[in-house]
C-alpha positions, 0 to 999 in steps of 0.5 A: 481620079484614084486616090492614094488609097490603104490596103482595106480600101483597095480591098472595098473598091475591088468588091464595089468594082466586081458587084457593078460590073456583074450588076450594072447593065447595059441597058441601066448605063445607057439610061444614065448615060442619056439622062439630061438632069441629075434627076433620073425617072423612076423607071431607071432609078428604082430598079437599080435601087433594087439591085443596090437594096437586095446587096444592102447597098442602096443607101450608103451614107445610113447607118447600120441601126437603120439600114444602111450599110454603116461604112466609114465616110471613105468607104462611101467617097469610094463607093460614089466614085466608083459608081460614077467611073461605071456610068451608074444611074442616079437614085432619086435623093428625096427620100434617101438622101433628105427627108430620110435624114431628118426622119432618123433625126427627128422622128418619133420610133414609130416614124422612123419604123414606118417610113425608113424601110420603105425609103429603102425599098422604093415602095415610097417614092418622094418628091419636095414641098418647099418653094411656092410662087412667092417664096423661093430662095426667100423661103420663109415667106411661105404661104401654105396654110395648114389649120388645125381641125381635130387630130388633122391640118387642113392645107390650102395653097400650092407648092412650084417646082415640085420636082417628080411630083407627078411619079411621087407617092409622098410629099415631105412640105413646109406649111405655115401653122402660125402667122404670129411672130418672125415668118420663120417661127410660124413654120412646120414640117410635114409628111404627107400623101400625095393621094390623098384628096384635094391634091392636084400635080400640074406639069411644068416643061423646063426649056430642055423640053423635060417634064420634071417639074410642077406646081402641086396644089391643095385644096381642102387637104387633111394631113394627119398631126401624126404626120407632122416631123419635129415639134408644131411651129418648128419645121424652121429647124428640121429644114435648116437640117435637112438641106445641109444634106440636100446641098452638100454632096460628093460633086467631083467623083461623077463631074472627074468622070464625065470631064475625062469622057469628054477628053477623049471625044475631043483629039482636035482642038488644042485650045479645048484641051487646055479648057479641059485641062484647067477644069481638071485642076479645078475639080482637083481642088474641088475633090480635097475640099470635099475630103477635108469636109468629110474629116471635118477640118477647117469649117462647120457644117454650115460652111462647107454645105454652102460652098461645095454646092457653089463649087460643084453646081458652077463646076458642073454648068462650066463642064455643060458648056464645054461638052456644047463646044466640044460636040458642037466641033464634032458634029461640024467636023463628022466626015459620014454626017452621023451624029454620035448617039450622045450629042443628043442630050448634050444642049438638053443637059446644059439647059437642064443645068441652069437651075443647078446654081438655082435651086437647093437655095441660089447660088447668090443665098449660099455665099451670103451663108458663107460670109455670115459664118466666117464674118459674123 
């Protein structure tokens, strides 16, 4: 979709254009272009976060103090829609996108000089301690112990649904520090290294046949308090702050691409079309929603993390059903027998997908947040 855009940012999205086209390969577009989740492995990701980093550009929503390129939230609308009509890959959004973040926010100087640059660069590659086998949407009821034993904690327990733990050098993690008083106030947030010992990665193969998911457990693991993120029985807070990052994001530049991607694989059937059609509409609306949430209008913070991953999770599983429906005609319809490269990962992504509505907080969890806010 082109926006109506002023002549400053025509100028940005003519400069975004000509350094993808000169850096974005082939090879980089068809990884992309066949990745069956959202989280693309770091042998794709990494080299383009490279790419990105060497031009200053790997990390579009950071300010200049810490890195970032310091672009207007126009500027990096732009920048996602562009990267998306290109077929760019994904970079993983643990450390640039979330516990980043919460870093600038709440860390101490030192934090802040140690991890950032590193998030940057890609020499720390993160993975997300939150969800264990008895607290998942109900996250407050984590279990992870961790002891205090001189100027470290002592963690016990295990974390699921880790997702590129077994590629991670870094955990960012919930643990439990107190039992006393409500479950929430008992919590806190620490940065930890995945090799340290006492940490074993168990995989978890997803019904799309993918390995990005496991279970991390600790036995005996000494984390450092040094490493621990906000004040001690307060990692409640730093979370709360870090997932308005993790599920509010630009949905619609990549979902208007790839919906237009399957317009032109489907010249046949007419009632498709008409699916695509009135999918287009909705993404229309879901694209205003995001822009007027980027100029804070109408709603806070809260409201508008919540409902725009609603909108675009549920969008994106719609978008995963019709490409099941529109390569599925294709594919009966195929005169020399052959089946198009992509139809392979069309089945693989809709699986995939499922989880969208799931994690980041369930679907069901996001409304409740939306009532709460608006009702009272």
């Amino acid at each position: 979709m082109d926006l109506p855009l002023p002549t400053e940012l025509i100028s940005f999205r003519n400069e975004v254009r000509a350094f993808l086209e000169a850096n974005l390969t082939s090879e980089l577009r068809g990884a992309a272009a066949n990745a069956t989740s959202v989280f693309i492995d770091p042998d794709v990701s990494l080299p383009w976060q490279r790419v990105l980093n060497q031009r200053g550009w790997a990390a579009p929503d950071w300010p200049a103090e810490f890195g970032g390129p310091g672009w207007n939230e126009m500027q990096r609308y732009v920048f996602a829609a562009e990267c998306a009509r290109a077929g760019a890959p994904n970079l993983a959004p643990m450390g640039l996108k979330m516990v980043a973040p919460v870093i600038m926010h709440y860390g101490t100087p030192e934090q802040r000089a140690y991890y950032l640059p590193r998030i940057l660069s890609g020499e720390d590659y993160w993975c997300q301690g939150f969800s264990e086998p008895g607290a998942g949407s109900d996250l407050a009821a984590l279990q992870l112990r961790a002891v205090r034993d001189g100027d470290d904690y002592i963690l016990n327990g295990s974390k699921i649904w880790t997702t590129h733990a077994h590629f991670a050098n870094r955990m960012f993690a919930l643990v439990r520090t107190s039992t006393e008083g409500k479950p929430q106030a008992g919590i806190s947030f620490l940065l930890l290294d995945m090799g340290g010992a006492g940490i074993t990665v168990e995989p978890i193969h997803t019904l799309a046949g993918d390995h990005e998911l496991n279970q991390v457990f600790f036995d005996d693991v000494r984390v450092p308090q040094a490493n621990r993120l906000g004040a001690e029985n307060d990692g409640w807070s730093v979370a709360k702050h870090l997932l308005t990052f993790e599920r509010g994001g630009k949905y619609a530049p990549g979902l208007i691409d790839r919906l237009e991607r399957l317009r032109m694989r489907n010249a046949v059937d007419p009632v498709l079309r008409a699916r695509v059609d009135r999918e287009a509409v909705t993404l229309t609306a879901l694209q205003a929603l995001e822009l007027k949430a980027m100029r804070g209008e109408g709603g806070s913070t809260t409201i508008y993390a919540s409902a725009l991953k609603i909108l675009g999770t549920e969008a994106a599983q719609r978008i995963d059903i019709l490409a099941c429906e529109i390569d599925g005609y294709i594919a009966w319809v195929d005169a020399d027998g052959q089946t198009p490269a992509d139809l392979a990962v069309t089945v693989p992504r809709y699986l995939n997908a499922r989880a969208a509505s799931i994690y980041a907080g369930s679907n069901e969890i996001q409304r409740d947040l939306v009532a709460r806010e608006l009702l009272g």
